[in-house]
C-alpha positions as semicolon CSV with decimal commas, in nm:
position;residue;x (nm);y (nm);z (nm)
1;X;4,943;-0,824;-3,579
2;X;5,051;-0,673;-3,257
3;X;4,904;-0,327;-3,313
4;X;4,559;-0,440;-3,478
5;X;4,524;-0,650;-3,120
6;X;4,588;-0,329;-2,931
7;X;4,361;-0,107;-3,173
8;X;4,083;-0,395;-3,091
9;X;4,114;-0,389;-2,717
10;X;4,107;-0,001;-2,768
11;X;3,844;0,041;-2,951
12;X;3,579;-0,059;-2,683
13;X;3,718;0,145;-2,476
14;X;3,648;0,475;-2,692
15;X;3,315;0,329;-2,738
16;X;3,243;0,287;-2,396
17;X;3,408;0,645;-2,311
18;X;3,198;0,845;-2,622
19;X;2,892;0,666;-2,493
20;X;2,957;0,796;-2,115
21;X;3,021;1,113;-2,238
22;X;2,670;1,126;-2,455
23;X;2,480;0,965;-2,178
24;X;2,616;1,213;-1,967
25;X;2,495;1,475;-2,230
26;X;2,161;1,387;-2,245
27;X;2,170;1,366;-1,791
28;X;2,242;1,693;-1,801
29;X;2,005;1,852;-2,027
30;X;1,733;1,637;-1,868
31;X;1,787;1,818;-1,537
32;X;1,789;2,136;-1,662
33;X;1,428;2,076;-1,868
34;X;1,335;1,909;-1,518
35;X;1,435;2,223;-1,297
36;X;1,101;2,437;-1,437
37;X;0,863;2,196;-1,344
38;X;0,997;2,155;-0,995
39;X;1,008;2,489;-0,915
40;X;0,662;2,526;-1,010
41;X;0,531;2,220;-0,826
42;X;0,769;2,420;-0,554
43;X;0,588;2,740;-0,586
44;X;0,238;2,639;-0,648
45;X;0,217;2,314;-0,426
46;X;0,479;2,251;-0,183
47;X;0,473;2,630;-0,054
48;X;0,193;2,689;-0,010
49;X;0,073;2,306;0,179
50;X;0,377;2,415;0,383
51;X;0,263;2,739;0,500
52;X;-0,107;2,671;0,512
53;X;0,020;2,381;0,827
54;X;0,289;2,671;0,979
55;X;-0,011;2,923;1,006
56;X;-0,217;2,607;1,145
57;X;0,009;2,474;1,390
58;X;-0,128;2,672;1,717
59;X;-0,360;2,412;1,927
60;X;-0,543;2,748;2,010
61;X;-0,709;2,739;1,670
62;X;-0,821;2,359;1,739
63;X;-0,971;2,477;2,083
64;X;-1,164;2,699;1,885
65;X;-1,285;2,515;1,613
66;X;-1,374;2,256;1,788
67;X;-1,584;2,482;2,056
68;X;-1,759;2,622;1,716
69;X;-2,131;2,441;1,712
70;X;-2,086;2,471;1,330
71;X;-1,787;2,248;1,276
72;X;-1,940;1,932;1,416
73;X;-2,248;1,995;1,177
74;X;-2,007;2,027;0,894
75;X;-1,827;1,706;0,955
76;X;-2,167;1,516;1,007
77;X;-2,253;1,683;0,681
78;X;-1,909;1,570;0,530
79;X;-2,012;1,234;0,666
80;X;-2,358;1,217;0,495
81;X;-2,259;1,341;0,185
82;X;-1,973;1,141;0,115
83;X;-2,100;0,779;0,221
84;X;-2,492;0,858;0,047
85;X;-2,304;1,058;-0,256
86;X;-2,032;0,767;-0,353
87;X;-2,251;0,504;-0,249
88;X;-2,553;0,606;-0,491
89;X;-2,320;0,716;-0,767
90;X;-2,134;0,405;-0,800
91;X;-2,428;0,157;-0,785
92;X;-2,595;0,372;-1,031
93;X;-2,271;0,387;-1,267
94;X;-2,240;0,015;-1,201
95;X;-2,587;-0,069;-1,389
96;X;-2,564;0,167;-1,607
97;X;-2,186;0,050;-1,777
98;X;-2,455;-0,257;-1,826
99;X;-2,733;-0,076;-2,004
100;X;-2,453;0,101;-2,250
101;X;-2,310;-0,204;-2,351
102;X;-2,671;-0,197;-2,550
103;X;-2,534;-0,182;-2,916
104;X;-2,867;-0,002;-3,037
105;X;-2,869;0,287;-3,194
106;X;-3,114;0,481;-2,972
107;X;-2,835;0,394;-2,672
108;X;-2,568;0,581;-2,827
109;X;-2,741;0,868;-2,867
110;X;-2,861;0,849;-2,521
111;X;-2,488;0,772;-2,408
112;X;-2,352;1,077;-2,578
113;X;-2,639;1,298;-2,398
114;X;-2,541;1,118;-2,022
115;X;-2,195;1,225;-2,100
116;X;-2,285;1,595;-2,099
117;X;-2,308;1,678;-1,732
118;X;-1,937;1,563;-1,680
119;X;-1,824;1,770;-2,015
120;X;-1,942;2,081;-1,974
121;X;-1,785;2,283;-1,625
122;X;-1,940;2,267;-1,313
123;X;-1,977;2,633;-1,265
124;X;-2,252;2,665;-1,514
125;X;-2,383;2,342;-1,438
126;X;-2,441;2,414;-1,102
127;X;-2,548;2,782;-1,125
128;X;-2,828;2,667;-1,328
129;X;-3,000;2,393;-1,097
130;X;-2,971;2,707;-0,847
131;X;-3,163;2,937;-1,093
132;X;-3,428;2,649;-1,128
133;X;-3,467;2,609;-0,766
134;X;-3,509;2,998;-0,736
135;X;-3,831;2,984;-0,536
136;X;-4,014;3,320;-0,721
137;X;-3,908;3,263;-1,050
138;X;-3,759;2,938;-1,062
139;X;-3,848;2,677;-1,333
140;X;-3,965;2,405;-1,065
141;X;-4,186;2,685;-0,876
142;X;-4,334;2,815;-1,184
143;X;-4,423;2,463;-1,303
144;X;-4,561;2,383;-0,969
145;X;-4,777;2,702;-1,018
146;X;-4,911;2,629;-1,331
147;X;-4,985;2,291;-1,220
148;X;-5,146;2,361;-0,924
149;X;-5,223;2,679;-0,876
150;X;-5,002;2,710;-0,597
151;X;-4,633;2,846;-0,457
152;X;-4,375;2,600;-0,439
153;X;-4,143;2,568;-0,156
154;X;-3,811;2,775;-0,073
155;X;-3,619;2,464;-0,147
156;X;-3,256;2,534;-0,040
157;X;-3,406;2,713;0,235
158;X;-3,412;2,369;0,397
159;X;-3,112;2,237;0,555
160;X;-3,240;1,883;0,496
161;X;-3,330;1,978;0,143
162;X;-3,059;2,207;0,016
163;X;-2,783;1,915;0,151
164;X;-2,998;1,652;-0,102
165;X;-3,010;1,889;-0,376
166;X;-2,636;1,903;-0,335
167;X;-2,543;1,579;-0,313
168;X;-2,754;1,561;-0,638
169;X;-2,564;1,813;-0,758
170;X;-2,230;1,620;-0,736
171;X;-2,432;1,248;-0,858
172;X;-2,543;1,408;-1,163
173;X;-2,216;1,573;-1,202
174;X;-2,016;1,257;-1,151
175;X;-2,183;1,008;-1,283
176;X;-2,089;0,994;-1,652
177;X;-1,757;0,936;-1,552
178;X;-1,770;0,675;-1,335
179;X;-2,003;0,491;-1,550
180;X;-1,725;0,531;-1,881
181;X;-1,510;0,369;-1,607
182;X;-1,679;0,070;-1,532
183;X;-1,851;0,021;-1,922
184;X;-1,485;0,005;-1,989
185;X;-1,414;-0,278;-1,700
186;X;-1,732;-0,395;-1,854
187;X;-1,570;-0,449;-2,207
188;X;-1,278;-0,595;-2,139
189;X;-1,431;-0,944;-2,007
190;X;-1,413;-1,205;-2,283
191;X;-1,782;-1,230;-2,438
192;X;-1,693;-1,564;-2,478
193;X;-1,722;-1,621;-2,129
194;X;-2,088;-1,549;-2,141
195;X;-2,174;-1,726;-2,444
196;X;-2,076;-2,007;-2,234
197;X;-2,299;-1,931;-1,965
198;X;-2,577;-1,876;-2,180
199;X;-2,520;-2,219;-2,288
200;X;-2,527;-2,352;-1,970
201;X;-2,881;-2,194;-1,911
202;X;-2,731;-1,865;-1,687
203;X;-2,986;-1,585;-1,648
204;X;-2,879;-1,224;-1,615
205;X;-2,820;-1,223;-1,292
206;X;-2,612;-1,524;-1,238
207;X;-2,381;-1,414;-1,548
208;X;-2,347;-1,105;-1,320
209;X;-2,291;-1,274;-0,961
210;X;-2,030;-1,530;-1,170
211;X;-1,879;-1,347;-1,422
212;X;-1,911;-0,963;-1,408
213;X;-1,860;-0,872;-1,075
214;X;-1,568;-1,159;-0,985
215;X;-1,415;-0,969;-1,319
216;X;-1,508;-0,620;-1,185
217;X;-1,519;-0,610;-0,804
218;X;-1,100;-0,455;-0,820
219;X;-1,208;-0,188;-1,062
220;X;-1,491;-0,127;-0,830
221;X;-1,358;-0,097;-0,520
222;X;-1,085;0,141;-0,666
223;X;-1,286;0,340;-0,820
224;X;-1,489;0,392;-0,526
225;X;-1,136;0,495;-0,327
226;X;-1,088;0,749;-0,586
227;X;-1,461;0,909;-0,543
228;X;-1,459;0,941;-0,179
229;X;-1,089;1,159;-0,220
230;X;-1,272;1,375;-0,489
231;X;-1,592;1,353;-0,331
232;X;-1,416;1,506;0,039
233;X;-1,284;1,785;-0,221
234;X;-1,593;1,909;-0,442
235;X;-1,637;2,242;-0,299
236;X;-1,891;2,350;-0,616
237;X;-2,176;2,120;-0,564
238;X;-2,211;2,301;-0,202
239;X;-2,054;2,631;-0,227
240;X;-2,227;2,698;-0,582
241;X;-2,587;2,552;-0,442
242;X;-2,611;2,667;-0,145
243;X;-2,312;2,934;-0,055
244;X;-2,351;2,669;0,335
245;X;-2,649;2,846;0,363
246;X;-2,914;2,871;0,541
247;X;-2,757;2,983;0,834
248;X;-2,402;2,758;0,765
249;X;-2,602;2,461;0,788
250;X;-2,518;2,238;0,471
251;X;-2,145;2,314;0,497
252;X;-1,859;2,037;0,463
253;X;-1,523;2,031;0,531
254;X;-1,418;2,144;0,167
255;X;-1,650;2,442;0,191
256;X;-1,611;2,520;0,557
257;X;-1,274;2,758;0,517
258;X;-1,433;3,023;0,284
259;X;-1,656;3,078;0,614
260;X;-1,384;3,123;0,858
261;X;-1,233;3,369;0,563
262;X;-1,506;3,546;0,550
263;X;-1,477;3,629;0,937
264;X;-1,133;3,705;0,895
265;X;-1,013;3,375;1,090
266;X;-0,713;3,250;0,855
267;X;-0,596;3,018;1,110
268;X;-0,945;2,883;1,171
269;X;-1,016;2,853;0,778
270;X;-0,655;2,632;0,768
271;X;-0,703;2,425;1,037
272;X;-1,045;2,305;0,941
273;X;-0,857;2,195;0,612
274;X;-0,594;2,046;0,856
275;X;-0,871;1,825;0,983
276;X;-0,959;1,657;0,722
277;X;-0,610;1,500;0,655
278;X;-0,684;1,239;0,880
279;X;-0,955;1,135;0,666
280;X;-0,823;1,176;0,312
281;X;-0,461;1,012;0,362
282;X;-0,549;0,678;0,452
283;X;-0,770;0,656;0,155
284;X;-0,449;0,815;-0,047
285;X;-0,241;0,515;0,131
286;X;-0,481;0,230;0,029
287;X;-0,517;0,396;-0,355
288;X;-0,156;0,415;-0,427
289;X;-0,146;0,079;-0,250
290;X;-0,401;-0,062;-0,479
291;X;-0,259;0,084;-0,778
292;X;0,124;-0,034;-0,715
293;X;-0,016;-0,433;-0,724
């Protein structure tokens, strides 16, 4: 009686000492699968961020980017094309999550079509509305000649105009996606909720003042957070359209390095990317904010 007592207190704790040892197993292997990926995110990420600010740490370069005429163009650029671009783009996605909850046919066709732009890469994309815009053999010019008898304009030979092409560059670009995001906000409200209002005698708008956006305005507002971070970053819409050109005038911040590269000023070209920290980490701060509620 004695010894089965003693073999029960024993036994858990073998139990408690094989599952320590497998636990300790499995902590071990884990690291090792873990060590790749961290030298990677090492090598790729936290080098070079780390020497990009050691090569951009002399207030020199800062004297001379800001004396550069160019630089303050680029952030009012930066300025217009992020507040007009993520603005238009997420009003626009907004309404049109509501004309794709249309369960007709015709709209499902026409959704898989809007989805294109975002699915196929932007370098193709982009080149193309350049190749339109070509202003001797472009598609618009020729169109306008055949019309009218008449040469169209140089368009991207206009600041004003090639910085609106671009930021229609990035809308079209963008759009689908942020529309797939809010249709899906859009779906998850209880249809319920607006049979009731139709009951009550709601019209379309007041089911959207009372019910959609109440039910959407989070989604909305994070969403928007996220498209002014990518929308400070999209170097193709520019770069692709217009190269900055003509005469550096549509740059933005994202674009504005490859010019400093080009005149061989590596610390200018890193410090202009400095710059715009102070403007993307507070909207980094409020996203992972919102997204840890």
């Amino acid at each position: 009686m004695t010894s089965l007592t003693a073999d029960q207190a024993a036994s858990p704790a073998r139990k408690k000492e094989a599952t320590g040892a497998g636990a300790s197993s499995w902590q071990f292997w884990g690291r090792i699968f873990v060590v790749p990926y961290l030298l990677i995110f090492f090598i790729f990420v936290i080098y070079p961020v780390g020497y990009g600010l050691w090569l951009a740490r002399h207030p020199d370069s800062y004297t001379r980017l800001f004396a550069d005429p160019i630089f303050f163009r680029t952030v009012i650029n930066t300025i217009i094309f992020v507040v007009v671009s993520v603005n238009l783009k997420m009003v626009l996605a907004l309404f049109l999550s509501g004309f794709f909850l249309n369960t007709r046919w015709w709209v499902k066709i026409l959704a898989a079509v809007f989805i294109l732009p975002w699915a196929v890469p932007s370098i193709p994309t982009i080149l193309s509305m350049r190749f339109m815009l070509n202003p001797e053999w472009g598609v618009i010019n020729s169109l306008i000649f055949n019309l009218t008898g008449r040469d169209g304009p140089n368009w991207l030979n206009d600041p004003t105009l090639a910085l609106s092409f671009s930021m229609l560059a990035h809308i079209w670009k963008s759009l689908p996606f942020w529309t797939l995001i809010l249709l899906a906000g859009r779906m998850a409200i209880p249809a319920e909720q607006y049979e009731a209002a139709s009951v009550d005698g709601a019209t379309t708008w007041q089911k959207f003042k009372f019910i959609t956006w109440p039910a959407m305005s989070g989604l909305y507002l994070t969403s928007t957070i996220l498209s002014m971070i990518w929308t400070l970053g999209d170097f193709n819409s520019v770069y692709l359209l217009t190269g900055g050109g003509p005469a550096d005038l549509t740059h933005v911040l994202a674009t504005l390095g490859i010019r400093y590269l080009r005149l061989d000023q590596v610390d200018l070209s890193l410090a202009s990317i400095v710059i715009a920290l102070p403007l993307v980490l507070p909207l980094v701060y409020f996203m992972m904010k919102r997204l840890s509620k």
